[in-house]
N, CA, C and O of each residue as an XYZ file, in Angstrom:
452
protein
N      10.774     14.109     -9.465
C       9.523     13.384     -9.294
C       8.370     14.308     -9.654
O       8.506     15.530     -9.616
N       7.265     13.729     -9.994
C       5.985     14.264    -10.732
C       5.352     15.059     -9.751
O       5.787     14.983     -8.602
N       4.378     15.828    -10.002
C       3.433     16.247     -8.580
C       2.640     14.607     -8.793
O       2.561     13.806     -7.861
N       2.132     14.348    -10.107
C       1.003     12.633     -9.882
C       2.415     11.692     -9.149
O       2.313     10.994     -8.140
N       3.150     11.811     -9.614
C       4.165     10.615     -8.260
C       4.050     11.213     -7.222
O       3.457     10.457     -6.453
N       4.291     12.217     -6.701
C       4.043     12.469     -5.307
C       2.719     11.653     -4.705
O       2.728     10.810     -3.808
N       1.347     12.253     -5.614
C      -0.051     12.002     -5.172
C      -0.231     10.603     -5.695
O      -1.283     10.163     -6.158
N       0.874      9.966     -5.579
C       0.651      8.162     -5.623
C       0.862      7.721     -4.873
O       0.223      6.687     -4.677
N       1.747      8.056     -4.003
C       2.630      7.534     -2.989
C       1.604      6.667     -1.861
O       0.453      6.876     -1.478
N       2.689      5.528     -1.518
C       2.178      4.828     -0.492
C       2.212      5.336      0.859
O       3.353      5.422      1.315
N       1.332      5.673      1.577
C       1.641      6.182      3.184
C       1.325      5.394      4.465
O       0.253      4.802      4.584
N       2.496      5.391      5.655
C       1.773      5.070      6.383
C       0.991      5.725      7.945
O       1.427      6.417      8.865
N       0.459      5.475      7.828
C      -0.758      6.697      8.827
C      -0.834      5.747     10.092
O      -0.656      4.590      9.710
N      -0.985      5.801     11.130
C      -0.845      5.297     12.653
C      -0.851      3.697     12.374
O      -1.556      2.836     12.899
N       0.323      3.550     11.218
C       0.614      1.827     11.202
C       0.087      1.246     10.547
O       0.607      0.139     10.407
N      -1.219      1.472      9.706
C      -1.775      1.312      8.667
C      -1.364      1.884      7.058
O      -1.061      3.033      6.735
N      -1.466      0.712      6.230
C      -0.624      0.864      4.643
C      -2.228      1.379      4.231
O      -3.258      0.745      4.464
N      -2.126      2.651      3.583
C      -3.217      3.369      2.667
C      -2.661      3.707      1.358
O      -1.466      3.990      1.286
N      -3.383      3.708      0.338
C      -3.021      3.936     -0.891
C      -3.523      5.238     -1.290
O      -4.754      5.248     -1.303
N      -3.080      6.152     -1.562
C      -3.558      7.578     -2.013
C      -2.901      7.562     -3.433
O      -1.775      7.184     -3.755
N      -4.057      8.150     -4.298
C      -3.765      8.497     -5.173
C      -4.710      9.612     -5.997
O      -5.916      9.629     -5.752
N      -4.098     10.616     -7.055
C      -4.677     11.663     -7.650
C      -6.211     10.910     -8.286
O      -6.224      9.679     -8.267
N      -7.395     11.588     -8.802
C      -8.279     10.737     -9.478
C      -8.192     10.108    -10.443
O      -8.771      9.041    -10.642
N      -7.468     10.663    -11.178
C      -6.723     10.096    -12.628
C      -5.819      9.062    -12.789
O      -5.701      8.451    -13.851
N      -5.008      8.773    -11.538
C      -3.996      7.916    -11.585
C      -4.154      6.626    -10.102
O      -4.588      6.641     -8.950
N      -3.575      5.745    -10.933
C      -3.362      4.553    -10.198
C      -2.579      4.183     -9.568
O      -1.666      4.055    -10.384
N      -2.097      3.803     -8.397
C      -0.506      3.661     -7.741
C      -0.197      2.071     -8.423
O      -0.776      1.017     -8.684
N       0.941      2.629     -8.488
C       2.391      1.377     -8.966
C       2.333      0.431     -8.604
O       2.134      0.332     -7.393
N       2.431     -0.480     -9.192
C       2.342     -2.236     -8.607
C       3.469     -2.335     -7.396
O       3.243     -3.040     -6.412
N       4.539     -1.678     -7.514
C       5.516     -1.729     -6.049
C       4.298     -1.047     -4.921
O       3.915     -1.415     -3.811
N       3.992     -0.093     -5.653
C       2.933      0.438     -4.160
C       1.730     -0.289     -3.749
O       1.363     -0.338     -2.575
N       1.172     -0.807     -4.639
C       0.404     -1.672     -4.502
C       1.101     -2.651     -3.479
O       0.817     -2.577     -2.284
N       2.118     -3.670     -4.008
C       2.655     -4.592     -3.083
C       3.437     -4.335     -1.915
O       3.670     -5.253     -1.129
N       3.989     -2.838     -1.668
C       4.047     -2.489     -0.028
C       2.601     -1.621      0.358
O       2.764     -1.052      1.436
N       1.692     -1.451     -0.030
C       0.523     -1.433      0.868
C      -0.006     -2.901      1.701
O      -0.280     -3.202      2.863
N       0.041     -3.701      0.165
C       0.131     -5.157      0.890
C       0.607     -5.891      1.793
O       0.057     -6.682      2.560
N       1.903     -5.520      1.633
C       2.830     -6.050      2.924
C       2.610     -5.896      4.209
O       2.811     -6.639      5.170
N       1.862     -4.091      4.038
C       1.371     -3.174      5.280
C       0.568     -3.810      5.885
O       0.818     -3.923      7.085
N      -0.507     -4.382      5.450
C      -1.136     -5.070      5.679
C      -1.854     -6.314      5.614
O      -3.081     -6.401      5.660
N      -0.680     -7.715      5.458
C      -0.659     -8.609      5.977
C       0.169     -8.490      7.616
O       0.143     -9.494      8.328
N       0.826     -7.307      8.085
C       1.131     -7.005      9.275
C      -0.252     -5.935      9.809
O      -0.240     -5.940     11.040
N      -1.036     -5.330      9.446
C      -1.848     -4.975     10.201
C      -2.798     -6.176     10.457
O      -3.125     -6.521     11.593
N      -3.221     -6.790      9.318
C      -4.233     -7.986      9.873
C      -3.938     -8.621     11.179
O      -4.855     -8.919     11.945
N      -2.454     -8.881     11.516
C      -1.875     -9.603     13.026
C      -2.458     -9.038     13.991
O      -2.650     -9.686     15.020
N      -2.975     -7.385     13.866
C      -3.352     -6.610     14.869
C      -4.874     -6.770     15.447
O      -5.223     -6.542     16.605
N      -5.700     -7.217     14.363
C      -6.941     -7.473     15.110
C      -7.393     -7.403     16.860
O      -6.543     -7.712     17.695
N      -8.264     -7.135     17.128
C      -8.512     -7.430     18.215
C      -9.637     -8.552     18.494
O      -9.875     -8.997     19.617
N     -10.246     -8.915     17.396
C     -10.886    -10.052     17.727
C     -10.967    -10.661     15.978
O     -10.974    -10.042     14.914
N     -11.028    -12.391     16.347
C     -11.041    -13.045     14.867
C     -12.278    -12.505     14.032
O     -13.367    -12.082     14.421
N     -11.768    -12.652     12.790
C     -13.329    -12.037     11.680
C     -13.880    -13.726     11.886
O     -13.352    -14.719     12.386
N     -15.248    -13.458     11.206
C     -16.191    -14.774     10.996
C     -15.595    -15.820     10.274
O     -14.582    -16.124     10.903
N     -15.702    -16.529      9.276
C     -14.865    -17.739      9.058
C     -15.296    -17.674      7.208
O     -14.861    -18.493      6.398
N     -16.125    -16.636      6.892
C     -16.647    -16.330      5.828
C     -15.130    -15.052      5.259
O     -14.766    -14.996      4.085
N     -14.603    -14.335      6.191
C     -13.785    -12.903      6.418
C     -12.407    -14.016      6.161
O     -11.566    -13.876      5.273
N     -12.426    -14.626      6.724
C     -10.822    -15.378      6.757
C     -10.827    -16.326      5.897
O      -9.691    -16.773      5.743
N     -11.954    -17.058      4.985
C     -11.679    -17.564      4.204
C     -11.611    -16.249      2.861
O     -10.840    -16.191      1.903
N     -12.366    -15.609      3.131
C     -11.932    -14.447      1.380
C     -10.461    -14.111      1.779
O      -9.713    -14.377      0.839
N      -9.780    -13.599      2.900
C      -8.369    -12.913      3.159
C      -7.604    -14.340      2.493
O      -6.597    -14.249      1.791
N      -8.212    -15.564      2.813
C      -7.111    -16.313      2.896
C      -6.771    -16.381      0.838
O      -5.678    -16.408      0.274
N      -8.156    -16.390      0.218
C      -7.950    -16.645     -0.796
C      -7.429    -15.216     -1.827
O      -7.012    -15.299     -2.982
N      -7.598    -13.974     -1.029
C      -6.830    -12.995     -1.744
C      -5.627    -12.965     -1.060
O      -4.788    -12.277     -1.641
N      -5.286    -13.424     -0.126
C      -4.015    -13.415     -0.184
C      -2.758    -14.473     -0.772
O      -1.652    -14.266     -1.272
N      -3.355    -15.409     -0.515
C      -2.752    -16.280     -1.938
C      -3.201    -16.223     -3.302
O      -2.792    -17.072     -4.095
N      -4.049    -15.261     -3.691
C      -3.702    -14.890     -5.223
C      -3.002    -13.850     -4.982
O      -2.046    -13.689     -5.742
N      -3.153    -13.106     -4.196
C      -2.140    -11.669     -3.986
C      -0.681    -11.943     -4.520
O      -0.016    -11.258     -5.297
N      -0.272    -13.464     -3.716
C       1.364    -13.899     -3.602
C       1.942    -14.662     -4.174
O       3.141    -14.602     -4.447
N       0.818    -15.918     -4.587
C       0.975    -17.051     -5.753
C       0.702    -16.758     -6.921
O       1.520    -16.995     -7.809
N      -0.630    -16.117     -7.219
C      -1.674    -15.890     -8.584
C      -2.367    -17.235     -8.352
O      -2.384    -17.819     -7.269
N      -3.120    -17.802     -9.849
C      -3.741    -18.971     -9.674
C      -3.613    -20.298     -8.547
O      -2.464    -20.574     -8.204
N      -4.315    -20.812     -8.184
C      -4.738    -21.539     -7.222
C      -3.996    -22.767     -7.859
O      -4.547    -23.171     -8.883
N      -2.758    -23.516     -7.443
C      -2.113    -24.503     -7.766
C      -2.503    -26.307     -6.546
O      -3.171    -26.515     -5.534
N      -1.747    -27.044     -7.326
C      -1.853    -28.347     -6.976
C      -3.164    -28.913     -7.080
O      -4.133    -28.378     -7.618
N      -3.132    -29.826     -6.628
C      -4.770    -30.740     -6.290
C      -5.696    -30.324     -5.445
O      -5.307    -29.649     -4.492
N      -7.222    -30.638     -5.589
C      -7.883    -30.259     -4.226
C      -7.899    -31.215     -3.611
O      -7.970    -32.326     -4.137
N      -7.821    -30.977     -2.053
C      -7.809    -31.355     -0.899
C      -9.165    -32.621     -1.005
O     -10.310    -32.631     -1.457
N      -8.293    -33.567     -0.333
C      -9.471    -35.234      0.102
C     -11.235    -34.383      0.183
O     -11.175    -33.223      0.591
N     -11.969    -34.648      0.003
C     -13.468    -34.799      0.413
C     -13.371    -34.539      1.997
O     -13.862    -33.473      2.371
N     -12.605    -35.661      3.317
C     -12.944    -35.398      4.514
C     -11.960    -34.090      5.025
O     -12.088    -33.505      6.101
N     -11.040    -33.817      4.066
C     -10.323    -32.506      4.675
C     -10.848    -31.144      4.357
O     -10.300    -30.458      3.494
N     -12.047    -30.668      5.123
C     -12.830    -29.715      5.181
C     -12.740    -27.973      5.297
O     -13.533    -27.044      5.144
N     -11.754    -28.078      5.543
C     -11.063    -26.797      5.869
C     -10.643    -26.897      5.265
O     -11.478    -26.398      4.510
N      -9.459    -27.292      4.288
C      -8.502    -27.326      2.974
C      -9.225    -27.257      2.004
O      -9.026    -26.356      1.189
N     -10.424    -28.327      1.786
C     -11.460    -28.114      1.150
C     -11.706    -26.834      0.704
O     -11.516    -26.376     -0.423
N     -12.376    -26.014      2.207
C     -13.023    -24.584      1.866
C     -12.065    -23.636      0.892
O     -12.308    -23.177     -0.225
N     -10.516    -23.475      1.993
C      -9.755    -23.079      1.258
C      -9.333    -22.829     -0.156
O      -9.088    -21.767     -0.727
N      -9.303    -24.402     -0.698
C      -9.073    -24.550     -1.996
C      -9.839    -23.698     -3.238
O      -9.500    -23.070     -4.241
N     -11.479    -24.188     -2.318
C     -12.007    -23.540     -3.303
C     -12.424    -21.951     -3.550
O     -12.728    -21.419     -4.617
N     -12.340    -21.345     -2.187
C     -12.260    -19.870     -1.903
C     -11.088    -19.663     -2.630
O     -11.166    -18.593     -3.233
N     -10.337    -20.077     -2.766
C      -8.915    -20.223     -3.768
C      -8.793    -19.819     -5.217
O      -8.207    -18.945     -5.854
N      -9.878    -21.181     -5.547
C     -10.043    -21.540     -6.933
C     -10.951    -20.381     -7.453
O     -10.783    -19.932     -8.587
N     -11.645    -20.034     -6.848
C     -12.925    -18.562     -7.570
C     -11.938    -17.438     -7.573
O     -12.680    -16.551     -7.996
N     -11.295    -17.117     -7.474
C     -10.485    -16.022     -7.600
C      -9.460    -16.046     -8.817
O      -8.603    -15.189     -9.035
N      -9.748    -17.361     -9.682
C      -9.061    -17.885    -10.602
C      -8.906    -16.586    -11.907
O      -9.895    -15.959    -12.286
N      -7.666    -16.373    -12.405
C      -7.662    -15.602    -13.356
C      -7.627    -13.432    -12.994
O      -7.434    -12.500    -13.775
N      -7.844    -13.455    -11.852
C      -7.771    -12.635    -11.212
C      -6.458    -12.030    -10.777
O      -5.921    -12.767     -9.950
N      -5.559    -10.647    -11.116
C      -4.047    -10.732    -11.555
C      -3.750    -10.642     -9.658
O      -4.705    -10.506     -8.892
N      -2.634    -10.721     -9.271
C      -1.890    -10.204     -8.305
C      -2.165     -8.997     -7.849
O      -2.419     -8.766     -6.667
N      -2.124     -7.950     -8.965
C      -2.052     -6.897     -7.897
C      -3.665     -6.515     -7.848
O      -3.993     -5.608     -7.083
N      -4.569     -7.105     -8.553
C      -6.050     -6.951     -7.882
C      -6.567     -7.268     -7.210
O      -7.631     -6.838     -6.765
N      -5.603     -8.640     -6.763
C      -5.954     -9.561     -5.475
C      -5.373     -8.077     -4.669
O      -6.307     -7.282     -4.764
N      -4.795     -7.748     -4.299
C      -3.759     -7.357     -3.436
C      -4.514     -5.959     -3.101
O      -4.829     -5.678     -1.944
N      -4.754     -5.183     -4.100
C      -6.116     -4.392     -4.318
C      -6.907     -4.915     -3.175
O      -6.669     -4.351     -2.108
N      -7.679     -5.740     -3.155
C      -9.164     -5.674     -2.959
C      -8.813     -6.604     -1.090
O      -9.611     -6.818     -0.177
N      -6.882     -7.022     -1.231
C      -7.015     -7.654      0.491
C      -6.544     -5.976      1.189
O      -6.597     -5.746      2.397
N      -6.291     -5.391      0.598
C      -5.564     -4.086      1.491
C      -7.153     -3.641      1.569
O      -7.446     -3.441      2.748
N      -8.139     -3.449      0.784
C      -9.799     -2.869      1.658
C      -9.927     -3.673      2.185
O      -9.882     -3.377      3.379
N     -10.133     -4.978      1.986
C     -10.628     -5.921      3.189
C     -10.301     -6.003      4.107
O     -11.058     -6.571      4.895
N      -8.999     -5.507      4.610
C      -8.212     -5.553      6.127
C      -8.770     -4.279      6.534
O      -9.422     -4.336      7.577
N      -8.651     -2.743      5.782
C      -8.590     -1.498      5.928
C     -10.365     -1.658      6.720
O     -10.571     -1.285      7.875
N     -11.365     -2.210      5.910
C     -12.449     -2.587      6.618
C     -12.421     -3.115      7.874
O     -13.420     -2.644      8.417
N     -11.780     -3.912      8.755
C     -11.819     -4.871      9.473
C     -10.542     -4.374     10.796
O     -10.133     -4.964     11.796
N     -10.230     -3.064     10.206
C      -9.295     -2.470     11.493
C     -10.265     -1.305     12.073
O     -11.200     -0.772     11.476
N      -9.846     -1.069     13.274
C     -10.243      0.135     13.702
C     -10.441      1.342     13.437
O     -10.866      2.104     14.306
């Protein structure tokens, strides 16, 4: 293994998935997607819910994180919450997997202790 594979590596630090890497280099889409993993299990940990602005962006990077593009129909007019969803969904359109996945591992890493 490289010294830059070493300084890619995914770690985990008091239960939290962090991504370290050299300045030059980018960690691996596997590392990318077990940082992710790390934390769709740290998010469970919260100690209190984020605002409804926080859980609709998690919700929509995390289904581009796992799906990619935002599939099926949008939700009826009176289904309001599916609604939001959908479309917190839909703006993330074109946006790959592992950048979703990128940008939900800061958004949690923000939102823990």
């Amino acid at each position: 293994m490289t010294v830059s594979a070493v300084q890619r590596n995914v770690t985990t630090t008091t239960g939290h998935a962090q991504m370290r890497s050299s300045p030059h280099t980018e960690p691996s889409m596997a590392q990318t997607t077990t940082a992710f993993e790390q934390a769709t299990q740290d998010i469970q940990t919260l100690a209190e819910r984020p605002d409804n602005d926080t859980l609709l962006q998690l919700y929509a990077l995390y289904k581009q994180g796992s799906e990619g593009d935002v599939q099926g129909n949008k939700p009826g007019f009176f289904d309001f919450v599916g609604t939001a969803k959908y479309e917190s969904w839909e703006r993330l359109r074109g946006l790959t997997r592992e950048a979703a996945q990128k940008k939900y591992v800061t958004l949690v890493r923000q939102l823990l202790p």
